[in-house]
C-alpha positions as CSV (number, residue, x, y, z in Angstrom):
1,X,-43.1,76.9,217.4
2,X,-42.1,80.3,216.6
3,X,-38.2,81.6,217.9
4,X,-38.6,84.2,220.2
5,X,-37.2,87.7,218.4
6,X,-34.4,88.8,221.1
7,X,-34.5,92.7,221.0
8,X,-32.3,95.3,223.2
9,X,-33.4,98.9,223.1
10,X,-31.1,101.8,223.5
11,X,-32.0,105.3,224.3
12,X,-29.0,107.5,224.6
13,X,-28.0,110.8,224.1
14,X,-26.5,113.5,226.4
15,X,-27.5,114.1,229.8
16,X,-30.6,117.2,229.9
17,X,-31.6,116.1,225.9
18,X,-35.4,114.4,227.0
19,X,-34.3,110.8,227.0
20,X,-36.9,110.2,229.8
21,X,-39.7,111.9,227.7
22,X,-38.6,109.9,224.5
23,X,-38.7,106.6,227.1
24,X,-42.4,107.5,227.8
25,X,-43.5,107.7,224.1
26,X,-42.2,104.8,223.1
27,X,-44.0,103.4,226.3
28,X,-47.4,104.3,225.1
29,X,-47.0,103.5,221.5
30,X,-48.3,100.6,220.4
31,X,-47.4,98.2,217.0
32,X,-50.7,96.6,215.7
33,X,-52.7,97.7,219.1
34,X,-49.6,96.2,221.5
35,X,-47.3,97.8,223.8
36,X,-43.6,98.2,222.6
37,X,-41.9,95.4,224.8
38,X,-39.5,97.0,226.8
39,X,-38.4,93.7,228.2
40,X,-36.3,94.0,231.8
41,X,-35.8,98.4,232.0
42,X,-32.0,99.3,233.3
43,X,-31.5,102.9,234.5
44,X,-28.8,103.5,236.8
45,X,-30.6,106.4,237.7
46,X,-33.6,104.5,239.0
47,X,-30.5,102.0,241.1
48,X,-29.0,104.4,242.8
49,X,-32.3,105.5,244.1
50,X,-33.2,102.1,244.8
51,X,-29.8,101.7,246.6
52,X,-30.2,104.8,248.8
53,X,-33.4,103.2,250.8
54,X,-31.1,99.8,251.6
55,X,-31.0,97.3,249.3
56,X,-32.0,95.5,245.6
57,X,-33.3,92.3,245.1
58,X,-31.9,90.6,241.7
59,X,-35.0,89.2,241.5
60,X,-36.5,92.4,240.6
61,X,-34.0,92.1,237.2
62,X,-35.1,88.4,236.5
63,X,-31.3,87.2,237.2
64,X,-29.4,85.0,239.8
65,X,-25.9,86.1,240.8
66,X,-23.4,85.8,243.1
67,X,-21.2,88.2,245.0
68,X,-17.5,86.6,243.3
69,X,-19.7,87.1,239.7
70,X,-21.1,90.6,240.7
71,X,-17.1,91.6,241.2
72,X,-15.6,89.7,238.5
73,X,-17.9,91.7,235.8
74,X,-17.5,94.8,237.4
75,X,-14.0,94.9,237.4
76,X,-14.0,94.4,233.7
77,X,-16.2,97.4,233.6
78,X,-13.9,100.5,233.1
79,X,-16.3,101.9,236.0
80,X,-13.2,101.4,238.2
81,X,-10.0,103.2,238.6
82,X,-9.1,106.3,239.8
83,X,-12.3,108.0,241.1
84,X,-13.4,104.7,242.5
85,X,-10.7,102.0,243.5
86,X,-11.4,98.6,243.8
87,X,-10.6,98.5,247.6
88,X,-13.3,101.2,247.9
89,X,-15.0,99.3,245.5
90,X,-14.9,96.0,247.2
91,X,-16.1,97.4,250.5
92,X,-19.3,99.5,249.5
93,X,-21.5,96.4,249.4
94,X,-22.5,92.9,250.0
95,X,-24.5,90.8,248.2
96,X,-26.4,87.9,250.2
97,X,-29.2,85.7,249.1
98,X,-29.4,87.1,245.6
99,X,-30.1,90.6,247.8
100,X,-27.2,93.7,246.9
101,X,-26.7,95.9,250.1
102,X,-25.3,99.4,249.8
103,X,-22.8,99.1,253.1
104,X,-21.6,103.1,252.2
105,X,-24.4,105.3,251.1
106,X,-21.9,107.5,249.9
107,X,-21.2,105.3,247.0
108,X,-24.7,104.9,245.8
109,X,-23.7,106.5,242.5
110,X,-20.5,104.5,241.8
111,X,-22.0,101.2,242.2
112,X,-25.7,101.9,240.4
113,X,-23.3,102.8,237.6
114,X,-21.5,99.4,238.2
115,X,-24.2,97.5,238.9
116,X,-26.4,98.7,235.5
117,X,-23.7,97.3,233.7
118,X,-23.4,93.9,235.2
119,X,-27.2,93.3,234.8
120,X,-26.8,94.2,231.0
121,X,-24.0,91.7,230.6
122,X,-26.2,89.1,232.3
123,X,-29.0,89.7,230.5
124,X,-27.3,89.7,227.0
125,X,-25.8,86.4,229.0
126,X,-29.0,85.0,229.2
127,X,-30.7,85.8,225.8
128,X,-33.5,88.4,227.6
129,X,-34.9,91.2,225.9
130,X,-33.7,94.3,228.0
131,X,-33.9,98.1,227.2
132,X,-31.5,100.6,228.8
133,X,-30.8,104.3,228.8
134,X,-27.3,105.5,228.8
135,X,-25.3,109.5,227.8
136,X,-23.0,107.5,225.5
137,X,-19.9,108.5,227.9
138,X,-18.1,105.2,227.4
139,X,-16.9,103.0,224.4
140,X,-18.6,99.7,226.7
141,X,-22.3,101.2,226.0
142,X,-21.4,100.7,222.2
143,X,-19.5,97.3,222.3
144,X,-22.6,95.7,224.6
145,X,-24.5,96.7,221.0
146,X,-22.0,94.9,219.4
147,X,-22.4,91.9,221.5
148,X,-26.1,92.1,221.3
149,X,-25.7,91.5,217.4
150,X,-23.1,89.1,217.6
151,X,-25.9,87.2,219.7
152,X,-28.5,87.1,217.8
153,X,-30.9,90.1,219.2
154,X,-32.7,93.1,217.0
155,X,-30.8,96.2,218.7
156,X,-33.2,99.2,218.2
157,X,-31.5,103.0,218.8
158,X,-33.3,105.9,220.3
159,X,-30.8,108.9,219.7
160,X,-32.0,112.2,220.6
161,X,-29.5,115.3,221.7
162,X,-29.6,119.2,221.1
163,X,-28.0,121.5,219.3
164,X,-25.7,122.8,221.6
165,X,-24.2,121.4,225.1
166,X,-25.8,125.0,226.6
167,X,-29.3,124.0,226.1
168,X,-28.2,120.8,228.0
169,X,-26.8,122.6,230.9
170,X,-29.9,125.1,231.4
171,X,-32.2,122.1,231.4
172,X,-30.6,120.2,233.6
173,X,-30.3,123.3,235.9
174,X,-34.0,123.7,235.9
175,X,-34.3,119.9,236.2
176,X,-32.4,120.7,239.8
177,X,-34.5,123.6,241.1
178,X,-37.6,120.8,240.5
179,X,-35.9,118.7,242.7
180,X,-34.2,116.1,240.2
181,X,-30.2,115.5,240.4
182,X,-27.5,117.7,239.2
183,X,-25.1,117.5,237.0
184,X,-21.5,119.1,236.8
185,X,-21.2,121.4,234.3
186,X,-18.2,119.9,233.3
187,X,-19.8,116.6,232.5
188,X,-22.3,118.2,231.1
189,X,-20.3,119.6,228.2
190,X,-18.0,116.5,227.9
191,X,-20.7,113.8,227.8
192,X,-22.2,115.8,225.2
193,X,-19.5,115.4,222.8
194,X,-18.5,112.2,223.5
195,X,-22.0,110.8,223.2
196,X,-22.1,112.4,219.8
197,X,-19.0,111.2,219.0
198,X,-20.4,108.0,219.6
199,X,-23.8,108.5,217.7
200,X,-22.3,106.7,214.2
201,X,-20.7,104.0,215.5
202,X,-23.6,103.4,217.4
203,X,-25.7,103.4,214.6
204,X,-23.8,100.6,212.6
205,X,-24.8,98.2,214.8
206,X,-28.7,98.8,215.2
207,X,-31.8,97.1,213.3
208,X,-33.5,100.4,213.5
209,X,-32.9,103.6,214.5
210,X,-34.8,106.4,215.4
211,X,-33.2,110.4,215.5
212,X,-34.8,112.8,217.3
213,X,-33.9,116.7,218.1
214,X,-34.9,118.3,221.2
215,X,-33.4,121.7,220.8
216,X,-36.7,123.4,221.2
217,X,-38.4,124.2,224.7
218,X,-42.2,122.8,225.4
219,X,-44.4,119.8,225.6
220,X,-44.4,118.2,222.2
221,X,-41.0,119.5,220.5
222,X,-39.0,116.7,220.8
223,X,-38.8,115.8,216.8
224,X,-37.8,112.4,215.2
225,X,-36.2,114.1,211.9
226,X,-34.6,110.1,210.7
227,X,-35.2,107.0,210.8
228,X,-34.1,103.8,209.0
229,X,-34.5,100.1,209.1
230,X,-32.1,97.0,207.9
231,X,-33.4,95.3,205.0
232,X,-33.0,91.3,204.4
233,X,-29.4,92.0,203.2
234,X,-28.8,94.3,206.1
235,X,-29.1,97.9,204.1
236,X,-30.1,100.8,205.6
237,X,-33.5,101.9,204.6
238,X,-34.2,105.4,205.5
239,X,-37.8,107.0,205.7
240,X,-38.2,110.1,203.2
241,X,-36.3,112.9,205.2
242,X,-37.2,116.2,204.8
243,X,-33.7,118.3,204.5
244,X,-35.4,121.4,205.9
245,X,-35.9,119.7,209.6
246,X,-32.6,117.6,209.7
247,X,-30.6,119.5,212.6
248,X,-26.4,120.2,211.9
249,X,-25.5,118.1,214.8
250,X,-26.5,115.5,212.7
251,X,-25.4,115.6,209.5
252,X,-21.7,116.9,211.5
253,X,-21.8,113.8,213.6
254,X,-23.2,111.4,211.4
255,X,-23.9,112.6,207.8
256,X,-20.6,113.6,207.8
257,X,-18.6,109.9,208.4
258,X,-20.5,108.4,205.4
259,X,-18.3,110.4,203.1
């Protein structure tokens, strides 16, 4: 019988770049006429939504957990400190019969983020394939690829940003006025350099990864400029890459730390 190929897909890159329309590409590709497998999707976006009508049944995530796991995880997360104590924490939900129930609405944000990171440490736990999008803003969303490696699974990278943090901050303006969430500015401009920041480090530990650059407004203009694939001995292999459409961002932020 044929091993299963464990695989974790990664699409990250500052908030207002077009992760969700890279997300639906890759959706509708296919490899020799079949879907990519996405395995179990993570977006803390999509949680705290979830969270905000009630409740969220693990089940949903293909996972069995208890409330003294769900807290011992978390509180290895970095998710709590300051902004978010664990006495606050502790007392914004419940979990009962496998079921998480968001006791303050108020803190649907805080513990989507929270919770999106347990379910990826149970399901590299578990050996499932899972995908997840993530802005890069923490060190953990780069050591879970680690882990991922040290376990066995394929971890595929789908990096796509702008040119500047500006083009970020307009988009996710317009984003607003359709009636999606905000963003501070503030976060805005520092996600966007720490998730570039990120961007190399990130790289070193991916079977394949694919570079796109969404500085350009309209349908269409989100352009994969890279792209490169581990060999037996685990060697990059890049595609041909045409100089002229490579943006600066990336040979600053990654280009840039081969030397």
């Amino acid at each position: 019988m044929t091993k299963e190929v464990l695989r974790m897909r990664v699409f990250a890159g500052p908030n207002g770049s077009g992760k969700s329309t890279i997300i639906n590409s890759v959706r509708s590709h296919k490899v020799n006429g079949i879907p990519v497998d996405f395995g179990i999707y993570v977006n803390a976006d999509l949680i705290a939504r979830d969270l905000q009508k009630g409740n969220i049944s693990f089940k949903k995530y293909k996972i069995v957990i208890s409330q003294d796991e769900f807290v011992a995880i978390s509180l290895d997360s970095g998710l709590i400190g300051e902004k978010f104590s664990e006495e606050q924490f502790i007392s914004s939900f419940r979990i009962t019969r496998n079921i998480i129930y968001l006791t303050k609405p108020a803190a649907d944000e805080y513990i989507a983020q929270i919770m999106a990171h347990v379910l990826r440490k149970k399901l590299l736990q578990e050996k499932k394939k899972f995908s997840f999008e993530t802005v890069f803003s923490h060190e953990s969303k780069v050591d879970i690829m680690k882990e991922a490696v040290e376990a066995g699974y394929k971890v595929y990278l789908y990096f796509v940003s702008t040119k500047s943090p500006e083009i970020n901050k307009y988009r996710i303006k317009v984003r607003v006025e359709q009636g999606g969430h905000p963003v501070p500015e503030d976060k805005i401009v520092n996600r966007y350099y720490r998730s570039m920041d990120l961007l190399h480090e990130a790289s070193q530990y991916s079977y394949q990864a694919f570079y796109f650059d969404n500085s350009e407004n309209g349908v269409g203009k989100q352009s994969m400029f890279a792209h490169f694939k581990l060999d037996k001995d685990r060697h990059k292999k890049w595609d041909k890459i045409d100089q002229g459409i490579v943006p600066d961002w990336f040979f600053k932020y990654y280009s840039s730390k081969n030397i």
